[in-house]
C-alpha distance (Angstrom), angle and dihedral (degrees) to the residues before:
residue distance angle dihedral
X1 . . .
X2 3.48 . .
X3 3.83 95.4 .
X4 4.02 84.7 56.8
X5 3.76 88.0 61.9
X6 3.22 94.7 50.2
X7 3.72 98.3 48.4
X8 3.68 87.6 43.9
X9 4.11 90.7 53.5
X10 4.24 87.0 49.8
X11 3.86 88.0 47.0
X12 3.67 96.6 48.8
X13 3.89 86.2 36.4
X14 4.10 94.1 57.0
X15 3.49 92.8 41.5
X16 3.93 96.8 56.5
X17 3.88 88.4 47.7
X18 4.13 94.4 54.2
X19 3.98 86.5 46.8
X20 4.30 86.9 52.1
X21 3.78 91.2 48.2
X22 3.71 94.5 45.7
X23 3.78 82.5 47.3
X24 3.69 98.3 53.2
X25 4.06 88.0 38.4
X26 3.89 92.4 54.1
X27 3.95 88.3 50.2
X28 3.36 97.1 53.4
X29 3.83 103.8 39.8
X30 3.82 78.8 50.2
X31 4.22 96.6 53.0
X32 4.15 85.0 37.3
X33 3.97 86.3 58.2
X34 3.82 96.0 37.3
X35 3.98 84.3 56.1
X36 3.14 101.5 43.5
X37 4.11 91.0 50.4
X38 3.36 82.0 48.9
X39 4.35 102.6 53.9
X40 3.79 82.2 37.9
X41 3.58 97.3 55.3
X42 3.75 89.6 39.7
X43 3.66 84.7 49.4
X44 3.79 100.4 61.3
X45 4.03 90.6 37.6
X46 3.62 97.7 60.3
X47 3.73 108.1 12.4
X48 4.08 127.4 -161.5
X49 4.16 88.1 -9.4
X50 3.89 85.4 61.7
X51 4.07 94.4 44.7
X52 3.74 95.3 49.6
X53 3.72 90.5 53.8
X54 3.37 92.0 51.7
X55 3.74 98.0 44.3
X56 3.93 81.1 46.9
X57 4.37 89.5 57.3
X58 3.63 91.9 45.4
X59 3.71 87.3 60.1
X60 2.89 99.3 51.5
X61 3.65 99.3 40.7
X62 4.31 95.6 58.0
X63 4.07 86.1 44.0
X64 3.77 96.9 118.7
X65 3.41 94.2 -155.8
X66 4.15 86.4 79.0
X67 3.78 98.0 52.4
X68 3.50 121.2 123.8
X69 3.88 113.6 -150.4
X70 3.98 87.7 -54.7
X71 3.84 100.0 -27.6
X72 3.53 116.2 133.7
X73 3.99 88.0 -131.9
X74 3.59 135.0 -12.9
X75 3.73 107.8 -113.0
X76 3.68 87.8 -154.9
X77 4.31 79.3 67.3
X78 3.96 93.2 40.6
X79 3.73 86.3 61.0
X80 3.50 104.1 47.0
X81 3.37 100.3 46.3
């Protein structure tokens, strides 16, 4: 009897943790497509001028002199610049 709780409790255990991946999996396939609709559409509006400014942040974004005890970028940075 006890072992049926138990078993029960690891069922009900593994099945919230697949539901909390998918979850987190749905969300970001979701923002990844939203973004990418996004730099696409951005993309075909402005052309090269919007692609070098892009290139231009991502530069300056993985420069490691900016990081901020494992921030990607200090916003304090982002806004002064």
């Amino acid at each position: 009897m006890f072992l049926c709780h138990i078993a029960a409790i690891g069922l009900y255990l593994f099945i919230y943790i697949v539901i909390v991946l998918y979850s987190y999996i749905l969300i970001f396939l979701y923002r990844y497509c939203a973004i990418c609709l996004l730099l696409y559409c951005l993309l075909v509006a402005w052309g090269y001028y919007f692609l070098y400014i892009y290139i231009l942040f991502l530069f300056l974004t993985s420069t490691s002199i900016f990081y901020n005890r494992g921030c990607r970028l200090s916003i304090i940075w982002l806004f002064t610049v």
